[in-house]
C-alpha positions in Angstrom: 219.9 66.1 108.1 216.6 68.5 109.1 217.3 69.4 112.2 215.2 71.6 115.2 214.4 74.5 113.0 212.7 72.1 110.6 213.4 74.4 107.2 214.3 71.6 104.5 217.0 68.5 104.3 220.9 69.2 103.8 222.5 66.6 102.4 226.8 66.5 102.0 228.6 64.4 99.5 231.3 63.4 101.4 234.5 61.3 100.9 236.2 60.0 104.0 239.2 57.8 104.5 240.4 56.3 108.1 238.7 56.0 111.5 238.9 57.8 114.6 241.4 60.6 115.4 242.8 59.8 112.1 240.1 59.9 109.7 240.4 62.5 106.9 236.9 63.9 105.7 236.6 65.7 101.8 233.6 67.8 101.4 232.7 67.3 97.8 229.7 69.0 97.6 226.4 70.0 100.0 222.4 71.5 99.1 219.9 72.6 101.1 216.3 71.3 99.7 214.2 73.2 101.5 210.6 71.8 102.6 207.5 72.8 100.9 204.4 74.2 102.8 202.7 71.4 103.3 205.6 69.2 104.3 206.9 71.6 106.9 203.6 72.6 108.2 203.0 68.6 108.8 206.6 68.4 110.7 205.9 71.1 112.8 202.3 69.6 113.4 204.3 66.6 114.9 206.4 68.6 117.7 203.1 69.6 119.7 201.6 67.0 121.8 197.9 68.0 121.9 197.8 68.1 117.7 200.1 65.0 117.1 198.1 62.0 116.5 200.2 57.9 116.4 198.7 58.4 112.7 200.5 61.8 112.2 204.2 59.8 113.5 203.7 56.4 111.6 202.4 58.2 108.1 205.4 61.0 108.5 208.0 58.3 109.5 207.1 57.2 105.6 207.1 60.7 104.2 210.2 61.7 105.0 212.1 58.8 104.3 210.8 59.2 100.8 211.6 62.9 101.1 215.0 62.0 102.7 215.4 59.3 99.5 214.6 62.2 97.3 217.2 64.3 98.3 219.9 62.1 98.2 219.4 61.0 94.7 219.0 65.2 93.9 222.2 66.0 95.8 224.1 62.8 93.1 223.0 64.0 90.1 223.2 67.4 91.0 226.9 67.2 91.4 227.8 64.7 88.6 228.9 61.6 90.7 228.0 58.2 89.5 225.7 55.7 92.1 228.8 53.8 91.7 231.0 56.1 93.8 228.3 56.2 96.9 229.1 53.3 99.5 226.3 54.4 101.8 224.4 56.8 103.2 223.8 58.9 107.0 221.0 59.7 108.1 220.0 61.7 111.1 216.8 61.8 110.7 214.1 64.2 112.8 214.3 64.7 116.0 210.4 64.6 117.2 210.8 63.6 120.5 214.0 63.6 122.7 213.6 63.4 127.0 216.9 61.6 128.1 215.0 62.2 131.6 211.6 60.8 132.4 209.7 58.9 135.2 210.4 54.9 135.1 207.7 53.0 133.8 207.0 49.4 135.6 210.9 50.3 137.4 211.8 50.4 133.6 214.0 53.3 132.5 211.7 55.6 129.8 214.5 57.8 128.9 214.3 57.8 125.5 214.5 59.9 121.8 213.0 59.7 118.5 214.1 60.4 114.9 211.9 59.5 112.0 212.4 59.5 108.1 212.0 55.8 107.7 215.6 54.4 106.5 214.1 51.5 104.9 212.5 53.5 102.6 215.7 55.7 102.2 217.6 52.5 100.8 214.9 50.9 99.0 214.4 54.1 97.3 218.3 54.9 96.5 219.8 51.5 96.4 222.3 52.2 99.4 222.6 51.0 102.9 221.6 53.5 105.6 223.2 54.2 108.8 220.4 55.6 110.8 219.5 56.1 114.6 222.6 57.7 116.3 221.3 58.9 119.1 219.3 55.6 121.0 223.0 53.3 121.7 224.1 56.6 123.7 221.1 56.5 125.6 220.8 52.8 126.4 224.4 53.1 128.0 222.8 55.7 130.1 223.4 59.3 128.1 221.8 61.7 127.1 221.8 60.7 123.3 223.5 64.1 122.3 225.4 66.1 121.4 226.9 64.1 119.0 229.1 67.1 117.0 231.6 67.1 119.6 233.0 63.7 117.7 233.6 66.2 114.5 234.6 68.6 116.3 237.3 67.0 117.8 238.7 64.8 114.9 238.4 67.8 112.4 239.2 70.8 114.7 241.3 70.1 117.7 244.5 72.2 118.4 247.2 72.2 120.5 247.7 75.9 121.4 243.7 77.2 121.2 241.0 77.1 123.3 238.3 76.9 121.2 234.6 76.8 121.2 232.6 75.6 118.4 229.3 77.3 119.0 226.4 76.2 116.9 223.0 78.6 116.6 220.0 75.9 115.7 216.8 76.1 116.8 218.5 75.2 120.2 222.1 76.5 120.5 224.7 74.3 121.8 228.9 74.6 122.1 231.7 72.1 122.1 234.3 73.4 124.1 238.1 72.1 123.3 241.1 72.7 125.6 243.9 73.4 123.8 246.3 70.0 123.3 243.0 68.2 125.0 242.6 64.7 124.4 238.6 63.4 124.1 237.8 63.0 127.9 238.7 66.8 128.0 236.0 68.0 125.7 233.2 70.0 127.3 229.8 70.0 125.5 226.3 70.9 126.0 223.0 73.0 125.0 223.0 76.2 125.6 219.6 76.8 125.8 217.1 78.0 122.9 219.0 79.7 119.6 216.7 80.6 116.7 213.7 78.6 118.0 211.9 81.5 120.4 213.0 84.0 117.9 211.1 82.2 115.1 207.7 81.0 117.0 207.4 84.9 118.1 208.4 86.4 114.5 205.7 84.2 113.1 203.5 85.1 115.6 203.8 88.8 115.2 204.5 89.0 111.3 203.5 85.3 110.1 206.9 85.0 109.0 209.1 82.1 109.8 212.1 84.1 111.3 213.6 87.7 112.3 215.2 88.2 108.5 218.6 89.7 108.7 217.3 90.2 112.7 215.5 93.6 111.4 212.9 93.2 114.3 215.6 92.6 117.1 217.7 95.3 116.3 214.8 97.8 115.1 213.5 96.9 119.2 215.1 97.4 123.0 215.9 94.8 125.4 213.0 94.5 128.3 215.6 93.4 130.5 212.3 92.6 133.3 211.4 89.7 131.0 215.0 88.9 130.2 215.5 88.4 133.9 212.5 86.2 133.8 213.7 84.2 131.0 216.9 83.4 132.4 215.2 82.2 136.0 214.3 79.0 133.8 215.8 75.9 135.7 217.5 74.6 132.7 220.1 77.0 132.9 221.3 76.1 136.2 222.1 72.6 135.6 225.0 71.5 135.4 226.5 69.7 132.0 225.9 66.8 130.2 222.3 68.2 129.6 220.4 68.8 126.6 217.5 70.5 125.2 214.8 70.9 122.6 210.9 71.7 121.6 209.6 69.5 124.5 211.0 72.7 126.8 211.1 75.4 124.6 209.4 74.6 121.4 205.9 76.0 120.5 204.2 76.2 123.8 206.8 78.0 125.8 207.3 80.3 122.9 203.4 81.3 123.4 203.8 81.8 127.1 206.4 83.9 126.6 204.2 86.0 123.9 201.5 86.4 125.7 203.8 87.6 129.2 205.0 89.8 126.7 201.6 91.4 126.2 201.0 91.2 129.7 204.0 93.2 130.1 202.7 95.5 127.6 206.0 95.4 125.5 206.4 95.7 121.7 206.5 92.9 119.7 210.0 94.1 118.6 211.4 94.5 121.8 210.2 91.1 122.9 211.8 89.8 120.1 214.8 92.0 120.7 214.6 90.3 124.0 214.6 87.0 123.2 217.4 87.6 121.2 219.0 88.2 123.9 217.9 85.3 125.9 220.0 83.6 123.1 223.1 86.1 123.3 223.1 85.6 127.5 222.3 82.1 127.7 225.4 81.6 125.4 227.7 84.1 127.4 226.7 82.5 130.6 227.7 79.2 129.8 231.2 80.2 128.3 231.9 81.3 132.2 230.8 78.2 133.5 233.7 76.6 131.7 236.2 78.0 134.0 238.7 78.2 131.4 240.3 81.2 129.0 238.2 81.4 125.6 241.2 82.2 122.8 238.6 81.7 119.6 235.0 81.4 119.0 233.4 80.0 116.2 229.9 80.2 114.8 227.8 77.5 113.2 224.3 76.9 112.4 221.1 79.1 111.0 222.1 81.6 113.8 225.4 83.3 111.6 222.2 84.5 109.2 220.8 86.5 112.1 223.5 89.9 112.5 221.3 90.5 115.5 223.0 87.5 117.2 226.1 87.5 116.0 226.7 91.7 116.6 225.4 91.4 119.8 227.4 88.2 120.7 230.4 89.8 119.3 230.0 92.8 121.7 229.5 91.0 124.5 232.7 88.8 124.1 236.0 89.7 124.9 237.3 86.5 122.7 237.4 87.0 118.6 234.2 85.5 116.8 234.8 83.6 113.4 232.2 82.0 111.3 232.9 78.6 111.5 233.7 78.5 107.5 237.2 79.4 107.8 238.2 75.9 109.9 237.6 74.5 105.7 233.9 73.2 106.2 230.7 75.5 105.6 228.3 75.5 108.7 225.6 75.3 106.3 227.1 71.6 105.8 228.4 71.0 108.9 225.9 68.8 110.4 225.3 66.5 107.6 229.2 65.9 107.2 228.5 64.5 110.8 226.2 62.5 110.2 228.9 60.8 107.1 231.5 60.8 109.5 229.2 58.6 112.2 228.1 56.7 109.1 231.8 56.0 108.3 232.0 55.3 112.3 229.4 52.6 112.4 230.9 50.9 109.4 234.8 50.6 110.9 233.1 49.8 114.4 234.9 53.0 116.0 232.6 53.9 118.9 232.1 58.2 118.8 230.0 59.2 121.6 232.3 61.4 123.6 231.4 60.5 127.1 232.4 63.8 128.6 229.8 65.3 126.8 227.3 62.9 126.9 227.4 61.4 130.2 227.2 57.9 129.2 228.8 54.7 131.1 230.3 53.6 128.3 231.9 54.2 124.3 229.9 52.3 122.3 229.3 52.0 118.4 226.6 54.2 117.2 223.7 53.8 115.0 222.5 50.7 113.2 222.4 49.7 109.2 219.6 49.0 106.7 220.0 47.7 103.9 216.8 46.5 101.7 
């Protein structure tokens, strides 16, 4: 899995038994192999339209399903487990493109997504099929292709007396919401809105680091709640769920209009990036009062629990107790690539895991498809 933030590839070594509501997951093991330089600079090169070249996506599509390969072999060895115990692999692959909403083309639908890292490649490379692609069946039955977590967090984490949210912090930041003795129709989920990704492009931009490290330049700088207010006028906000997000709104170009209001503005660097933060922290808030519903327990996922910026300042502004997602018995460093074994398990026993309710699709259907070479 390398998901919006684009660091490096976790990869979980998984064990699961069953399907559906009754599956039974085993984390074994999980890594983070974080990109090099030049990899990441050449995925980041593929998220901005005016650098991004049909070259740059078929030559990358390669790339990192070698790099993808790589890590899966690592991730075996590293923890002692025989090619004979692996029955197949998930891959997410990255996301590079995702607009569940566009303009027909010839009165055909162009709503659409794209993950690359070439699963071919993955299988010829490790000798193991690949379930690849969850996101396009979702779509074609009229979704938006995501969020797919929901499914996990509904077979691993429902309950029957809690209200809980599982709130992820990515480079976008996005909650599944489960009524307490809920079935799967009752499950809420959507994108929040940006998480780590504005935070990042500006600490870069300022420092030419790749994010606020232990949120230093948030909580060293003071809300400009005149931006803040401009921020949170974006229309995204006030749709109304299924929706998702990514880079194609608030990826690498929105992150440099916002700078350069900033300097407009004539504020700090550390206060627009205490702002921002805050974009994060209200976004969040806002849409746990949409909901409509009592919030007993929060719990936090994603490259977000690293930041005590966010997760002091969400803390504060919540009248619900915040947990890091760890204590439910799975890290949230490994949480996304358990997914992508438990849809991989999925496509396998032909259980269809798109939860409608959070999706918006027509239909259930079966997601992903296999390669095997």
């Amino acid at each position: 899995m390398s998901g919006t933030s684009a660091d490096g590839i976790t990869a979980a070594l998984t064990e699961i038994t069953g399907t559906g509501t009754e599956a039974k997951v085993k984390l074994i093991g999980y890594k983070t192999y974080v990109y090099d330089e030049e990899l990441r600079g050449r995925v980041f090169r593929l998220f901005n339209p005016d650098k991004c070249t049909v070259q740059d996506v078929c030559e990358m599509n390669f790339v990192l399903g070698a790099a993808f390969a790589d890590v899966a072999n690592r991730l075996i060895k590293d923890f002692g487990v025989t090619v004979e115990d692996v029955d197949l692999i998930g891959s997410h692959g990255q996301t590079i493109w995702h607009q569940p909403h566009a303009e027909p083309v010839s009165g055909h639908s162009a709503d659409s997504t794209l993950q690359i890292g070439e699963p071919a490649v993955i299988s010829e490379k490790t000798g193991f099929p690949i379930v690849s692609d969850f996101r396009k069946a979702d779509i074609a039955v009229g979704g938006e292709g995501a969020p797919l977590t929901p499914y996990l967090d509904y077979v691993l984490h429902r309950d029957q007396r809690e209200n809980r949210i599982l709130q992820n912090i990515g480079g976008i930041a996005n909650l599944t919401f489960l009524p307490a003795g809920g079935g799967p129709d009752d499950v809420v989920a959507f994108d929040t809105g940006p998480g780590n990704m504005i935070i990042d492009a500006l600490a870069k931009h300022y420092t030419g680091q790749s994010h606020d490290a232990d949120g230093k330049l948030a909580l060293s700088g003071k809300v400009n709640h005149m931006i803040l207010d401009e921020l949170l006028a974006h229309p995204y906000y006030l749709k109304k769920p299924p929706k998702t997000t990514g880079r194609e709104v608030f990826g690498e170009q929105y992150a440099s209009t916002v700078a350069s209001r900033g300097e407009e503005l004539g504020i700090k660097p550390e206060d627009l990036i205490a702002s921002v933060t805050m974009l994060t922290i209200q976004t969040i808030i806002n849409s746990y009062k949409s909901l409509g519903a009592p919030i007993d327990a929060v719990y936090l996922s994603g490259g977000g629990v690293q930041n005590p910026a966010i997760v002091q300042w969400l803390r504060q502004e919540l009248k619900a107790p915040v947990y890091d997602y760890s204590v439910l018995g799975v890290p949230s460093e490994a949480k996304e690539s358990v997914l992508m074994a438990l849809l991989a398990n999925e496509h396998i026993m032909g259980t269809p895991c798109n939860i409608i309710s959070a999706t918006g699709a027509r239909k259930k259907v079966v997601l992903g498809y296999c390669t095997w070479v």
